[in-house]
C-alpha positions in Angstrom: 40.0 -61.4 44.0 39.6 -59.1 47.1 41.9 -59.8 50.5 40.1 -60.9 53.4 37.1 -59.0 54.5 34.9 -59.1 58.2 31.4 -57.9 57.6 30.1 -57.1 61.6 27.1 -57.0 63.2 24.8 -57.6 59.6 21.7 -60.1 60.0 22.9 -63.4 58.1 19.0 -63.8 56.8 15.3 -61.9 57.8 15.0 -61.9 60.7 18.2 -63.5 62.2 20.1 -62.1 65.0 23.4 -60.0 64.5 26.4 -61.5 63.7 30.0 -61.4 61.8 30.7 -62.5 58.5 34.1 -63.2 57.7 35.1 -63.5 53.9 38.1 -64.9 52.6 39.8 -65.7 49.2 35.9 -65.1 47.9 34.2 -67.2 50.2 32.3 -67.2 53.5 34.4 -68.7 56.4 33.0 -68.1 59.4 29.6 -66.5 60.8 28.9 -65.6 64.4 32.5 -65.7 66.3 34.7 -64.1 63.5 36.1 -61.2 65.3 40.0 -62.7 64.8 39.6 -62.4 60.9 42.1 -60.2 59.5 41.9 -57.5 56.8 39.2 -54.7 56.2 36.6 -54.6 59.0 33.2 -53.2 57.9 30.4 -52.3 60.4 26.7 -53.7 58.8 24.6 -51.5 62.0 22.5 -54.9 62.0 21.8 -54.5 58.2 20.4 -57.9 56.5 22.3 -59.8 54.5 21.1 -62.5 51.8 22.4 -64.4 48.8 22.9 -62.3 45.6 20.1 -62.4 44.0 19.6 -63.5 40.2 17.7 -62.4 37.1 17.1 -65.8 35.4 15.5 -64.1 32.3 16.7 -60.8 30.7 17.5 -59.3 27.3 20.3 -57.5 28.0 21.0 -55.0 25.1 17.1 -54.2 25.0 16.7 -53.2 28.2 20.0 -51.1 28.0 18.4 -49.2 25.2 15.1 -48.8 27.1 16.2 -45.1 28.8 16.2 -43.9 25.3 13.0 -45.2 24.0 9.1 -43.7 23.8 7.3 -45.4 26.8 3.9 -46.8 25.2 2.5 -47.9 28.8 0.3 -45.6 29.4 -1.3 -45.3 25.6 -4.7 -46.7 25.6 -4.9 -46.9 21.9 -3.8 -47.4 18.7 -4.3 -43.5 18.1 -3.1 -42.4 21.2 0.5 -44.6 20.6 0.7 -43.2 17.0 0.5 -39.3 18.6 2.4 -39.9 21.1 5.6 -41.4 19.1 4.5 -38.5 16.1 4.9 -35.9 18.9 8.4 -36.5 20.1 11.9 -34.7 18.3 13.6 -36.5 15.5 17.3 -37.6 17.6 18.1 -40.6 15.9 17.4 -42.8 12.3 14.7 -44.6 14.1 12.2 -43.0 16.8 11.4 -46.5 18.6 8.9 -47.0 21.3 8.5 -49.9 23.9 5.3 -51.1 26.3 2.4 -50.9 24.4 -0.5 -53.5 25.1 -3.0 -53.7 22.2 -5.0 -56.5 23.8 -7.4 -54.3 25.0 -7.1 -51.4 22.9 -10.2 -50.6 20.8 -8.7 -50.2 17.5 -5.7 -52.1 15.6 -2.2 -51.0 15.0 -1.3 -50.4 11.3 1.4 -48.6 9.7 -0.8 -45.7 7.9 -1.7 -44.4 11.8 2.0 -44.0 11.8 2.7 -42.6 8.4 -0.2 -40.2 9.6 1.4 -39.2 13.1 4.5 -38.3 11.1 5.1 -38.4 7.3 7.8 -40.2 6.2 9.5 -41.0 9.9 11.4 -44.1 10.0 9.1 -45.2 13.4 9.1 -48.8 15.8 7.0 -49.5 18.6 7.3 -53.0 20.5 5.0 -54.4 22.4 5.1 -55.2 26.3 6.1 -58.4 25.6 8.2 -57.4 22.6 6.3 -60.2 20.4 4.7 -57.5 18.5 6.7 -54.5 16.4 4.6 -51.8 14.8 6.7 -50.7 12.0 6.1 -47.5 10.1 6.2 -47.4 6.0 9.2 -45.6 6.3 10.6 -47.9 9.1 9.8 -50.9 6.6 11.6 -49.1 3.6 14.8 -49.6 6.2 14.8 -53.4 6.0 13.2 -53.4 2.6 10.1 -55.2 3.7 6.9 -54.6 2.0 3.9 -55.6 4.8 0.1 -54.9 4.4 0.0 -53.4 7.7 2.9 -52.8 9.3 2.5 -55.4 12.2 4.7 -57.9 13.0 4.2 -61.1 15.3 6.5 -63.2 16.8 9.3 -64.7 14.9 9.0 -62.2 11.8 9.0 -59.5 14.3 12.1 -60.6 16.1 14.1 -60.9 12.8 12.7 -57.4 11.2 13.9 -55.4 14.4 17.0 -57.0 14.0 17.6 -55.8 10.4 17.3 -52.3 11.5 20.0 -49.9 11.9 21.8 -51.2 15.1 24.4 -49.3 17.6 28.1 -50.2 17.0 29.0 -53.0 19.0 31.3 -50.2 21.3 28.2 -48.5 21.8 25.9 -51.2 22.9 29.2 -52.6 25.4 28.8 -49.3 26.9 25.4 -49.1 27.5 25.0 -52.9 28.5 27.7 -53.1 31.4 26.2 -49.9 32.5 22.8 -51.4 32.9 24.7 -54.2 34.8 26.3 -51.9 37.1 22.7 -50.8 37.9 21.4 -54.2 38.3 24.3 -54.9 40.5 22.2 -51.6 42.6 19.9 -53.5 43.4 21.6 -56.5 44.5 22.1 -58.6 41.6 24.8 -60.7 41.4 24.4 -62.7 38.3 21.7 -62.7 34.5 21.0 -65.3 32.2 20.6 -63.0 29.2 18.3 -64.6 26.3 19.3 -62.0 23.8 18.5 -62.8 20.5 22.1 -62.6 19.4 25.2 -64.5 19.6 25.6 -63.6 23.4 28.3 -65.9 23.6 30.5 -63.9 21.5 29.2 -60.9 23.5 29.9 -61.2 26.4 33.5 -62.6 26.0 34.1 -59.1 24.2 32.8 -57.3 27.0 34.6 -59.6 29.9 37.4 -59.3 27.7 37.7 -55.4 28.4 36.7 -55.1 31.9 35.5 -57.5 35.0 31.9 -58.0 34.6 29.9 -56.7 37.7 28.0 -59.6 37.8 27.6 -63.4 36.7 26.3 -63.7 32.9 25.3 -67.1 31.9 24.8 -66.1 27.8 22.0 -68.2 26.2 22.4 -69.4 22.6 18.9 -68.7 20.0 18.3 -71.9 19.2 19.5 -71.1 15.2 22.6 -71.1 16.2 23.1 -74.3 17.9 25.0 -76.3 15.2 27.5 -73.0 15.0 27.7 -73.5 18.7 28.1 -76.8 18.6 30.9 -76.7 15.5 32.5 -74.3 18.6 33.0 -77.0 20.7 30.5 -74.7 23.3 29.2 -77.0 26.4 26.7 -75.8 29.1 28.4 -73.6 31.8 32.1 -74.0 30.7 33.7 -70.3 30.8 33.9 -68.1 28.2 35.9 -65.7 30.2 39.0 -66.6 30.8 40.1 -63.3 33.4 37.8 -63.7 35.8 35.2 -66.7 35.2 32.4 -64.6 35.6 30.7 -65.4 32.0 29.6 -69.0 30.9 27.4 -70.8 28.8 23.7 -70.6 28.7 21.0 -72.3 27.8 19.5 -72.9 23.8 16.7 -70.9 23.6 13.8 -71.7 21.6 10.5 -71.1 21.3 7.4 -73.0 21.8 4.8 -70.4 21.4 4.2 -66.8 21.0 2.8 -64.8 24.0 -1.3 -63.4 26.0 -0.8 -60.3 24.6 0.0 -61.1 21.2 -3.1 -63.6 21.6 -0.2 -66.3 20.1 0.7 -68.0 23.2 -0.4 -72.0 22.3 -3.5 -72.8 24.5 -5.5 -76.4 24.5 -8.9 -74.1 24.8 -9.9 -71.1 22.8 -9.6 -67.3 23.7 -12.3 -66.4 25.5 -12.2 -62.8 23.6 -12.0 -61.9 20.1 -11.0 -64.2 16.9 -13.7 -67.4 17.6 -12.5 -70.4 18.1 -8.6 -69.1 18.2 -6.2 -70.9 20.5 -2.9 -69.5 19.4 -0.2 -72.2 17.8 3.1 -73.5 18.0 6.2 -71.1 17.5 8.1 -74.8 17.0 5.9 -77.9 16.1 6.8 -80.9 19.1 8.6 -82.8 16.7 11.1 -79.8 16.2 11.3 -79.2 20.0 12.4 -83.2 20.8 14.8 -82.9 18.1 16.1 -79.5 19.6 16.5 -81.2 22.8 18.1 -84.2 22.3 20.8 -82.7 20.1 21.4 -79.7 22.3 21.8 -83.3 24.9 23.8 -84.9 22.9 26.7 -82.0 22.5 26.5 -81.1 26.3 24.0 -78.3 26.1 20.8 -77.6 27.8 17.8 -75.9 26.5 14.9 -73.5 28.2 11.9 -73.6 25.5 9.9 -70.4 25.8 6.0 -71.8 27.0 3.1 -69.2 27.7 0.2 -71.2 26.8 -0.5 -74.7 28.6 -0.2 -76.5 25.2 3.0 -75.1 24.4 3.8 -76.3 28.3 2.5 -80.2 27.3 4.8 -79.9 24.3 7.8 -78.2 26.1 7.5 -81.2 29.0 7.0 -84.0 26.1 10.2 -83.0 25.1 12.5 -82.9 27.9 10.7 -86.2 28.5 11.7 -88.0 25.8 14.9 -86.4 25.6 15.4 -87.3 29.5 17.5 -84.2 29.4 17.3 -81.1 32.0 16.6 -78.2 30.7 14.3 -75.1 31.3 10.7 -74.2 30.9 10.7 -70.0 30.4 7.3 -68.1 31.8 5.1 -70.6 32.4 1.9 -68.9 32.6 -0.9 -71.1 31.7 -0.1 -74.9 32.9 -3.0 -77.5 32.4 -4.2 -79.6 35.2 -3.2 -82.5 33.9 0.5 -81.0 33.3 1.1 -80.5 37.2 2.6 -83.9 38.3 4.9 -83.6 35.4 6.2 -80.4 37.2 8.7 -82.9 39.2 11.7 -84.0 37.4 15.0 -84.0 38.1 16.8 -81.0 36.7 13.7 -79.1 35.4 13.7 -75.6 36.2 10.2 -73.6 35.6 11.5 -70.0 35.2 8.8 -67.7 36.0 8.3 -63.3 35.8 6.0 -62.8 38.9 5.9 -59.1 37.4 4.5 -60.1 34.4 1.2 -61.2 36.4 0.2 -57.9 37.9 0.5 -56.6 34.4 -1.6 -59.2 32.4 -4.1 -59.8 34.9 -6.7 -57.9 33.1 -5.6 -59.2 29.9 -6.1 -63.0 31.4 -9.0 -62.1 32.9 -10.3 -60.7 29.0 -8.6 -63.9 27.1 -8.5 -66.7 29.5 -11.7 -66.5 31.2 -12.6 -69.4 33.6 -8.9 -70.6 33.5 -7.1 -67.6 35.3 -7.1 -70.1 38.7 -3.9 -72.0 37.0 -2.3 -69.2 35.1 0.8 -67.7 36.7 0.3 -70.2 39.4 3.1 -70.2 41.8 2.4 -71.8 44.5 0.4 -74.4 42.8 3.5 -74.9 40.9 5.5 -75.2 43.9 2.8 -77.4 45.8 3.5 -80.0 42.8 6.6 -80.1 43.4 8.1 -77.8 40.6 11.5 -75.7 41.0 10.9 -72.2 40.1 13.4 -69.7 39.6 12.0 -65.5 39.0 13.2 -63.6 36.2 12.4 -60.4 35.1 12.1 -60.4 31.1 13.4 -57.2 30.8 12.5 -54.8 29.6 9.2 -56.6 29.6 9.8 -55.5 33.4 12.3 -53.6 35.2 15.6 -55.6 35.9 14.3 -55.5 39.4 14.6 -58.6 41.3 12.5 -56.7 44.2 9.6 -55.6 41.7 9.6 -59.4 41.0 9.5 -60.5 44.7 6.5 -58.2 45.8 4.5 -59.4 43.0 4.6 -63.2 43.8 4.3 -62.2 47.4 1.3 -59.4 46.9 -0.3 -60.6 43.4 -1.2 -56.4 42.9 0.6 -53.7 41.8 -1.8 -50.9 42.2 -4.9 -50.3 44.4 -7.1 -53.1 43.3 -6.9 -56.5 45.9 -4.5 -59.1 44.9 -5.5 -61.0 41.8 -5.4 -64.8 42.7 -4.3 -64.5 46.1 -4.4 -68.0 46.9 -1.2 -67.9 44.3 0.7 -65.8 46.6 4.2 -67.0 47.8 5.6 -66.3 51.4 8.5 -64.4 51.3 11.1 -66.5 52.0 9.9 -68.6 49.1 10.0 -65.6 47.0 13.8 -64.7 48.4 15.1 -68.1 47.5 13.4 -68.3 43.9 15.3 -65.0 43.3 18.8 -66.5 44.9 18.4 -69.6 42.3 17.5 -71.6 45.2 20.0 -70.3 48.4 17.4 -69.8 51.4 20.4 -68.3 53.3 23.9 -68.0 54.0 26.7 -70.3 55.2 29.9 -71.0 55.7 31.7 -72.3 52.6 29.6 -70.5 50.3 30.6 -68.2 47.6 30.9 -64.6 48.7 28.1 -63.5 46.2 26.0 -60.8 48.8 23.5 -58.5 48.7 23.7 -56.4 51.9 20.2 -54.4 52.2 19.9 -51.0 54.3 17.7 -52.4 56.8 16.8 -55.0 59.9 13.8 -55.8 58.5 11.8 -56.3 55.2 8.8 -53.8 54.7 5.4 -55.7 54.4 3.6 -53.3 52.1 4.0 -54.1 48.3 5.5 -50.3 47.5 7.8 -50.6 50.6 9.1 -54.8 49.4 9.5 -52.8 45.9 11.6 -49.8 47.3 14.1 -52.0 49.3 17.5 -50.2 49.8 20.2 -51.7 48.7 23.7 -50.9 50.5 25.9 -53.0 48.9 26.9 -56.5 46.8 29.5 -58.2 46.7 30.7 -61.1 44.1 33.1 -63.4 45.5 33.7 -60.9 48.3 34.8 -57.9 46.0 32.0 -55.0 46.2 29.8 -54.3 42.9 27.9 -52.2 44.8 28.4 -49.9 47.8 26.3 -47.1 48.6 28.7 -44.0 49.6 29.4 -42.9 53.3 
């Protein structure tokens, strides 16, 4: 832990007067009148400062990898995403691409456009949402999976990726602090990483070797509860013992698939495509309750991956009758019916406000004449639900500040705001990326993000490009831009 600092002249909030900050032993002990403190003395210039912010939902070692995979954003079909990965050198075993969106694309993936694009490459693209892996015949040769087409969904895409030749654990260390440290950028002070891994024993290997640069609550998949329960695990207790900056997470399970993937669980039919489709359960109700009341039972919480608003009834049903907290992850698509049920002790909706800037055209295209309650924030909020933002990445950019503009701009680009009657103000939007903290105060862990100006831009690109000058957690800097 750092010695005693006194942060002068920084804004304690948006739009809050200058004032010192005195920090001691890692926490905050006096704002205003502080000038006696003793130890470093740092002039803010009137720079803001806030509550760290949080990522509630990332996938650590994925988005680590991202830098070094194809980006399928822009491909506007099948073709097009074939050429594209068929067109770049042979570096590595695997050529993998992320961030295509077939939902709208006017033909299908399938494995022969690959096997066409380059003969006999070991290929993977993911999807945006990473339900959907396009595997090449070479690619499926790797796992030793025979597959009509190639296309994976879901569950049996999630375990196929897996089999596939991995980094060494050294490697992947390496490469997922250093995407922390770059979090920690952009004023991030703490993840809850759903990695489909054993992320407990993760990240005590990488606390283990150095301290963390910011807090890691480690989710467990939900196969590997009774392994985590035979470990004696419990919700937040610590699994590093230097420096208490890694705990427990949540179980993670799923309740559905995802829009894009057109598997996301929805009480009415897609308005586009298959007739008479509504998606399906990832995990049937039953299996959820019984998920939840023994993750209860053994001191663990779970957050139960919903998209569609069926998946949502089923996900509430079971914390119901479990009367258990726990977490509802994305949240898009919440029936009418649903809202009151939003209120309940403990129940944390955690929501990717990027995500909805993204999908819009994708909701409008597959959920026509429902898009009024689909990534609906402040409806949420107006029922009485606790949100928390998350980015998903690398779904979206581990960005707490991409997140932010969205829910307060609902637009991305240079079309109007989608929905704007959705749109959160932005303190809202601040405090549902600072699990909750609308400010600081005395007492209060030292966990900071100091930003490089006396006031927030009001422009989406401008709320996006916020600057960053430091972050600190428990008063020791993360972050701090050079002099």
């Amino acid at each position: 832990m750092s010695g005693p600092l006194l942060l002068r002249g920084g804004r304690p909030g948006v739009g809050a007067s200058p004032a010192d900050i005195a920090i001691r032993d890692g926490h905050i002990v006096a704002i205003g009148e502080a000038a006696g403190a003793q130890g470093e003395s740092i002039s803010l210039d009137g720079r803001i400062v806030l509550p760290g912010l949080w990522d509630r939902h990332v996938h650590a070692a994925q988005w680590a990898l991202t830098a070094s995979r194809i980006d399928l954003r822009a491909a506007r079909s099948a073709q097009d995403a074939a050429h594209r990965l068929g067109a770049v050198p042979v570096t590595a075993s695997v050529v993998r691409g992320i961030g295509f969106a077939d939902a709208t694309w006017p033909d299908r993936p399938h494995k022969s456009l690959l096997e066409a694009a380059a003969p006999g490459r070991a290929i993977l693209a993911q999807s945006n949402d990473l339900h959907t892996a396009w595997f090449s015949p070479a690619a499926l040769a790797l796992i030793g999976l025979d597959h009509p087409t190639g296309v994976l969904r879901d569950g049996e895409s999630y375990l196929a990726v897996a089999a596939l030749p991995q980094p060494s654990a050294a490697d992947a260390d390496r490469s997922v602090l250093a995407a922390m440290a770059a979090a920690a950028a952009r004023g991030v002070t703490g993840v809850v990483d759903f990695e489909y891994d054993d992320n407990v024993a993760a990240w005590a290997r990488r606390a283990g070797s150095v301290a963390l640069p910011v807090r890691v609550e480690a989710s467990i998949p939900a196969p590997l509860l009774d392994a985590a329960i035979g470990r004696g695990l419990r919700a937040g207790s610590d699994i590093d013992c230097t420096a208490g900056r890694a705990v427990v997470g949540p179980v993670k399970a799923f309740g559905d698939g995802s829009l894009n993937t057109r598997t996301a669980w929805c009480y009415n039919p897609y308005t586009s495509g298959e007739a008479g489709h509504a998606g399906g359960p990832d995990a049937t109700p039953a299996e959820l309750r019984r998920l939840v009341g023994t993750a209860a039972a053994h001191g663990l919480t779970c957050a139960i991956h919903a998209i569609g608003d069926r998946a949502m009834s089923a996900a509430l049903d079971a914390f119901e009758a479990a009367a258990a907290p726990g977490r509802i992850e994305h949240a898009q698509l919440v029936a009418i019916d649903d809202l009151p049920r939003l209120w309940r002790p403990g129940l944390v909706l955690g929501v990717q406000p990027a995500h909805q800037p993204d999908d819009r055209d994708v909701a409008d295209r597959f959920w026509a004449g429902a898009t009024d309650r689909a990534y609906a924030y402040r409806t949420m909020l107006t029922a009485g639900a606790t949100i928390e933002f998350g980015s998903d990445a690398p779904v979206a950019p581990l960005d707490p500040w991409d997140g932010i503009a969205a829910a307060v701009h609902r637009s991305d680009d240079h079309r109007p705001p989608w929905h704007p009657e959705q749109a959160l103000r932005l303190d809202v939007a601040l405090a549902a990326s600072s699990r909750g903290r609308t400010g600081i105060a005395v007492g209060d862990v030292a966990d900071l993000a100091i930003l490089d100006v006396e006031t927030l831009g009001s422009t989406p690109t401008a709320l996006r490009a916020t600057p960053v000058w430091a972050t600190l957690l428990a008063g020791s800097f993360t972050h701090r831009t050079p002099a």
